[in-house]
C-alpha positions as CSV (number, residue, x, y, z in Angstrom):
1,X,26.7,8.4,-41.6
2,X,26.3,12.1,-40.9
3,X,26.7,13.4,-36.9
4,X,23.7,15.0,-37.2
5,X,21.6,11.8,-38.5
6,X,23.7,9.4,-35.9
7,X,22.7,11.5,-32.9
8,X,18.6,11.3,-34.1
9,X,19.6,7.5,-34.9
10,X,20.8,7.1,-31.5
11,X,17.7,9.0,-30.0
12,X,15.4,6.8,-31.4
13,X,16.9,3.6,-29.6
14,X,16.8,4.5,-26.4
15,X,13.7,3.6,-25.9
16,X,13.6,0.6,-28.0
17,X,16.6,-0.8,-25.4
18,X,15.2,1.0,-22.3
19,X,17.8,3.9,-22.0
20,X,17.5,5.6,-19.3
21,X,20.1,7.3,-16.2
22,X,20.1,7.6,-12.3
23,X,19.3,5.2,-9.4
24,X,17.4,2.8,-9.6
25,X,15.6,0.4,-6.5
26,X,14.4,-3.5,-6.7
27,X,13.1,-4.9,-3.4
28,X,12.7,-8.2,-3.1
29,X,10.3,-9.7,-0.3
30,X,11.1,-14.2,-0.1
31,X,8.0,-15.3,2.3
32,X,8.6,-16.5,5.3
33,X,12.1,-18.0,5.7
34,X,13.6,-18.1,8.9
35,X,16.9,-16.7,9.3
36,X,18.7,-19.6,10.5
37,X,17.2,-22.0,7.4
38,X,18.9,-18.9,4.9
39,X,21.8,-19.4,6.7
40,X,22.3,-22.7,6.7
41,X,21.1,-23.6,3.0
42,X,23.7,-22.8,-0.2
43,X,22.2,-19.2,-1.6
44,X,25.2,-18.6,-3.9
45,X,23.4,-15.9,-5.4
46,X,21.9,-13.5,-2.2
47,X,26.1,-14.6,-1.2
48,X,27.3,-12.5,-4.1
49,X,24.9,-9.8,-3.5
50,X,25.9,-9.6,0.4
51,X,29.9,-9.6,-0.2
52,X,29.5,-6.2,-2.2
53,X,27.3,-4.9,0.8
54,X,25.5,-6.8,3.7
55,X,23.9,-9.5,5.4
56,X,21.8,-8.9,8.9
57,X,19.7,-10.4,10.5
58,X,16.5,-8.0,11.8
59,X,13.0,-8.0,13.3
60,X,9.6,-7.1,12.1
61,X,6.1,-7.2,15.0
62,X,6.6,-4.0,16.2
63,X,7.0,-3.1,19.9
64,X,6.3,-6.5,21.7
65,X,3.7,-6.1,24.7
66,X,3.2,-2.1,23.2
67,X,1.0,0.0,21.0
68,X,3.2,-0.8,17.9
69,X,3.0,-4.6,18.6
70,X,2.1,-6.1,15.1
71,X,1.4,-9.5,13.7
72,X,3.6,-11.4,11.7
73,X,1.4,-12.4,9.3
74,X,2.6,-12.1,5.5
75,X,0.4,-9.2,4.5
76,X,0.9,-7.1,7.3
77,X,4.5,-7.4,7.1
78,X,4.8,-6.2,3.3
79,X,2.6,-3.5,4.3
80,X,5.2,-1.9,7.2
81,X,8.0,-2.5,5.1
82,X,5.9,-0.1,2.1
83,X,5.0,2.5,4.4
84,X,7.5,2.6,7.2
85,X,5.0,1.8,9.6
86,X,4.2,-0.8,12.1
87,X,0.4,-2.4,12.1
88,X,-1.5,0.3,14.4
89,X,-0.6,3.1,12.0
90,X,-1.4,1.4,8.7
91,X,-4.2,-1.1,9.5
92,X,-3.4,-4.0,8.1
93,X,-3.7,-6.5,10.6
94,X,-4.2,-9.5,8.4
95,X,-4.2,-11.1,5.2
96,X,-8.0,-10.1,4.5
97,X,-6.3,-6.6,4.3
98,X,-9.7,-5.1,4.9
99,X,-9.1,-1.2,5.8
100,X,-5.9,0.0,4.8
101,X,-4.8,3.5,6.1
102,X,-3.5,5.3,2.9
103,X,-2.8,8.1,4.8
104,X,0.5,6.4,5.3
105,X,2.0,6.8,1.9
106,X,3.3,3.9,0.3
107,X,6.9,4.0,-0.9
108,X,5.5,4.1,-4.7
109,X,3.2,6.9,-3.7
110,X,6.3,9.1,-2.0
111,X,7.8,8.1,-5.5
112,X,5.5,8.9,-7.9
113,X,4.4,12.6,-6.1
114,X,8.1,13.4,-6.3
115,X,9.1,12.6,-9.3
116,X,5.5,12.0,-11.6
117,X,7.4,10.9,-14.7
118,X,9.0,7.7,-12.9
119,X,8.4,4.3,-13.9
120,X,7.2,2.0,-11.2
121,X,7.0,-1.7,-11.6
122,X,5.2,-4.5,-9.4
123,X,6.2,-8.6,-10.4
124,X,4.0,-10.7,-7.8
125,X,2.2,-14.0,-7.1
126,X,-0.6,-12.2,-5.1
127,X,-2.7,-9.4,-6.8
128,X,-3.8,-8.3,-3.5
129,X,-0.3,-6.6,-2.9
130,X,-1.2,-4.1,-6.0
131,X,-4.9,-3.6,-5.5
132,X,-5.6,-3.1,-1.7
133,X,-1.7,-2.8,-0.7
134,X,-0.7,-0.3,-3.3
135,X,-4.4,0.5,-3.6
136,X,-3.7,1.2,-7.2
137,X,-6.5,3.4,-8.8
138,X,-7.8,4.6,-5.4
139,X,-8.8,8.4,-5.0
140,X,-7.3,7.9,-1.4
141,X,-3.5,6.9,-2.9
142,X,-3.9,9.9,-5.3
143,X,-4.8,7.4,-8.1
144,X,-1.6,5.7,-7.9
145,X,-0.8,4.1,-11.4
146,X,1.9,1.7,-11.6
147,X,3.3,1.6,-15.4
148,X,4.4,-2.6,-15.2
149,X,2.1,-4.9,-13.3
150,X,2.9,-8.3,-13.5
151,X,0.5,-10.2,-11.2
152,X,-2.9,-12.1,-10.6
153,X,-1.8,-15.7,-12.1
154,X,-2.9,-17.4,-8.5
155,X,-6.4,-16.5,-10.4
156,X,-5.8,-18.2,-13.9
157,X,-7.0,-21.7,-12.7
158,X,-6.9,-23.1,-16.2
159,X,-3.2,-21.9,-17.2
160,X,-1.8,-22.8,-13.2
161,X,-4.5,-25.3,-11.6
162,X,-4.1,-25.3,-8.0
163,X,-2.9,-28.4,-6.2
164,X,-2.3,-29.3,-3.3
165,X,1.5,-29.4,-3.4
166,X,1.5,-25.9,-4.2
167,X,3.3,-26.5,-7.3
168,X,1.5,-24.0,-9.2
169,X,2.6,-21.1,-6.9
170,X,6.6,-22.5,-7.6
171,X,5.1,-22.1,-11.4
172,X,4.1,-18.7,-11.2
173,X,6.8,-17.4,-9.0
174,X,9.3,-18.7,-11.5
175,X,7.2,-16.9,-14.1
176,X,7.3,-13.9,-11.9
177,X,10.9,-13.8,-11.8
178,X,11.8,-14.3,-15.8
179,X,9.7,-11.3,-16.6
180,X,11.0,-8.8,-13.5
181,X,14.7,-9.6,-15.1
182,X,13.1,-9.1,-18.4
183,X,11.2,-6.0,-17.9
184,X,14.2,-4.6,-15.3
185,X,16.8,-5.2,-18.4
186,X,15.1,-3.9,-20.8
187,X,12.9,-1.0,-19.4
188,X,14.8,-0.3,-16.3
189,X,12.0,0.9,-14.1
190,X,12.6,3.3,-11.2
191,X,11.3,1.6,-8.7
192,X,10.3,-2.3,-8.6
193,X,9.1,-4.4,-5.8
194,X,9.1,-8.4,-6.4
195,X,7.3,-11.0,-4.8
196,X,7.8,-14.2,-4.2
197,X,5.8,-16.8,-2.2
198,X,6.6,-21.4,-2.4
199,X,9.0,-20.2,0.3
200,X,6.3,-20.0,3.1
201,X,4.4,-22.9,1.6
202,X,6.6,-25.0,2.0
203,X,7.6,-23.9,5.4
204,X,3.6,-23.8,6.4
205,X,3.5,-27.7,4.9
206,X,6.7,-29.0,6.2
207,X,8.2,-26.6,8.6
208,X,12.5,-27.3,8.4
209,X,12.6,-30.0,6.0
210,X,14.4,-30.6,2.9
211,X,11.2,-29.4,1.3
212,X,11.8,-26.0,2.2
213,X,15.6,-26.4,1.5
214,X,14.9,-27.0,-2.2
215,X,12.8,-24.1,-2.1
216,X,14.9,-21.6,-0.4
217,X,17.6,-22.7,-3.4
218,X,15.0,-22.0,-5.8
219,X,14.1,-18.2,-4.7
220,X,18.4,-17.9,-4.6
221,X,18.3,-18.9,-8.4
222,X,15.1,-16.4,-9.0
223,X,16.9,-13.6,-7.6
224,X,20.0,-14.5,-10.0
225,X,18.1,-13.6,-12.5
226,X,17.0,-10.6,-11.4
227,X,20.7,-9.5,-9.7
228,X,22.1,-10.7,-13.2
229,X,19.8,-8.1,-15.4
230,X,21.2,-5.5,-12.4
231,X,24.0,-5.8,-13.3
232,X,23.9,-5.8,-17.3
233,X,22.3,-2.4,-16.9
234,X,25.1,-1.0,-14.5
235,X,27.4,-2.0,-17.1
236,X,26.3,-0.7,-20.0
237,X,23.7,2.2,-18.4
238,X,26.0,3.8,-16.2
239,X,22.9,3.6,-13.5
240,X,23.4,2.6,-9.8
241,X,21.0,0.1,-8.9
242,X,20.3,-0.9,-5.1
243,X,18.1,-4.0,-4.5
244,X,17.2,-4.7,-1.5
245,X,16.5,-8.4,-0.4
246,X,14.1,-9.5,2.9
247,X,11.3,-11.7,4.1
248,X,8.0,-10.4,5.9
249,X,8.3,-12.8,8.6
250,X,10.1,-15.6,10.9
251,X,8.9,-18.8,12.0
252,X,7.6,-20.7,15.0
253,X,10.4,-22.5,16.3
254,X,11.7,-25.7,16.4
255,X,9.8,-27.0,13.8
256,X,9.2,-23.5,11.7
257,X,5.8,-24.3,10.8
258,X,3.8,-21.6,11.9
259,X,3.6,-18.0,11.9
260,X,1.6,-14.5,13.4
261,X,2.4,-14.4,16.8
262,X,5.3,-12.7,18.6
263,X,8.4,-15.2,19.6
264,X,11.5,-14.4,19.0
265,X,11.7,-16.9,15.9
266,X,9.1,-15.3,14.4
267,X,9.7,-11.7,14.7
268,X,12.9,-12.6,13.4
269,X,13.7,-11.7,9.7
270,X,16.9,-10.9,7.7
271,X,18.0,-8.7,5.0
272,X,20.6,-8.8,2.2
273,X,21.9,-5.8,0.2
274,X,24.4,-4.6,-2.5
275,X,25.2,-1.2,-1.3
276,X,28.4,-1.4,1.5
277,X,27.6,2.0,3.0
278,X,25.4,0.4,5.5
279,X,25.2,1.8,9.1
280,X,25.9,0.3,12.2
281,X,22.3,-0.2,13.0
282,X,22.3,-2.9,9.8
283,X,24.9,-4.8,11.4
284,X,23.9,-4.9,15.0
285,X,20.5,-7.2,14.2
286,X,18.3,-4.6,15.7
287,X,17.0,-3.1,12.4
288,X,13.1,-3.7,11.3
289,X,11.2,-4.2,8.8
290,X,10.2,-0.6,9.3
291,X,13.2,0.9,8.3
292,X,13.6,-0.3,4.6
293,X,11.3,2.2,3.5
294,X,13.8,5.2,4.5
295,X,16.7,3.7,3.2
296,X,14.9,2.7,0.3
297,X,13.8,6.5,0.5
298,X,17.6,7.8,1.4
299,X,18.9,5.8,-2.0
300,X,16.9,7.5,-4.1
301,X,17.2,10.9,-2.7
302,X,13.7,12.0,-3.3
303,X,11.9,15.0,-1.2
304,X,9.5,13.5,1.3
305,X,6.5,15.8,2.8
306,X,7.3,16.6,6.4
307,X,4.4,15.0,7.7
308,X,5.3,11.6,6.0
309,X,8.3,11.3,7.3
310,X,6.9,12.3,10.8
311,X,4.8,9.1,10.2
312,X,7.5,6.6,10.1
313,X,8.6,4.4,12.8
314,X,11.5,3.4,11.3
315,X,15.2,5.3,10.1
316,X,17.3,4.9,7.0
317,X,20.2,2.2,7.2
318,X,22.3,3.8,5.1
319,X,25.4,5.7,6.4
320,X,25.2,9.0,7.6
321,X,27.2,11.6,4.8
């Protein structure tokens, strides 16, 4: 074959196999373990992921007693965690999710006004966390279009019929993960945010129980998957891929149950990450939920307008240079 025709030949592939260059981010939100249950339960896969970077514990609920204070409620915690805000800046204060403030930029918004042509990528059991989260296809996110959307299956009744169990939502978010390592191995997207619920419904039906033990094993072998098709395209893309691994909310202790007020168990939440130049604020288990956007934000390198960055409550984790 002639140069000339194998370079053309070799153009044309790319996007057949995805090719693409750069950084790349996955965040991954498991509902509503407790720290001490991920802990205690075997997670061989999140233990991989931590031994090339980190494992903290953290806090979401804002400032306790103060303006900031937030609820830790599922919704609300996704929310400060995509803008880099606590509750009284964004508006969500529930799972209704009735007012959003978009005038806190979402982490795909500061993404897609940066750099237009990147590809963005939601994989989630609730459709909610695209449409009034996100606000996808709003005038007041800029008419935010995401380019893979992989959601809205708790709808499809016929194809998952609800139970009581829950065991469609273990259906779907298995679902959910197969096609985020699918699409993430084959298209690469720039930035990706999976979601991933049984985890709180089984803590909400049994609190600490074997029950939830099976389940936190479960979202472990989901994110294999996904860490697996991370690191097929580090390999053979040259691309450097962070992911970035929490849960919106603690637990009511002893029995974990319950959730949405402001005890220690459940403001208490936990990260896990591949990158190792994590700051000493990671380690010292007084990082929030707020600062995953920056350091989500400090990855990627991207320019951020002045007055969104004035907005956040939180600071990158990432290690000063």
């Amino acid at each position: 074959m002639k140069p000339r025709v194998f370079i053309v030949f070799l153009i044309c592939l790319f996007p057949v196999f995805g090719f693409s260059q750069g950084k790349k981010v996955v965040f991954i939100i498991l509902d509503g373990i407790p720290a001490p249950e991920l802990e205690r339960v075997e997670t061989p896969n999140m233990d991989e992921i931590a031994k090339k970077g980190g494992y903290s514990r953290a806090f979401t609920g804002g400032e306790r007693g103060g303006e900031s204070e937030t609820p830790t409620i599922s919704a609300v915690g996704y929310n400060s965690l995509l803008t880099g805000t606590w509750a009284n800046k964004h508006n969500v204060w529930d799972n209704d999710i009735e007012s959003p403030d978009y005038a806190y930029w979402s982490v795909f918004r500061l993404m897609r006004e940066a750099r237009p042509k990147s590809k963005l990528a939601i994989f989630s059991t609730w459709e909610d966390n695209r449409t009034k989260l996100l606000g996808e296809g709003l005038g007041e996110t800029g008419n935010l279009k995401l380019d893979f959307a992989f959601d809205g299956f708790e709808k499809d009744t016929l194809r998952f019929p609800h139970d009581l169990e829950k065991g469609y939502i273990q259906k779907i978010d298995n679902l959910v993960s197969y096609e985020a390592a699918h699409i993430l191995k084959n298209q690469a997207p720039d930035l990706s945010w999976v979601y991933l619920e049984f985890t709180d419904d089984m803590g909400h039906s049994f609190g600490k129980s074997p029950q939830l033990t099976a389940a936190i094993e479960l979202a472990d072998r989901q994110v294999g998957r996904i860490w697996e098709a991370i690191e097929f395209r580090e390999k053979n893309f040259g691309e450097e891929w962070l992911i970035w691994i929490t849960t919106d909310h603690g637990r009511k202790a002893p029995d974990y149950k319950d959730h949405g007020g402001q005890s220690d168990s459940e403001r208490e939440i936990w990260m896990v990450t591949n990158i190792s130049n994590l700051s000493e604020k990671f380690y010292s288990g007084n990082a929030a939920m707020v600062d995953i956007l920056p350091t989500l934000i400090d990855f990627m390198g991207i320019p951020v307008p002045e007055m969104q960055k004035q907005n956040w409550d939180g600071t990158s984790l990432l290690q000063k240079k």
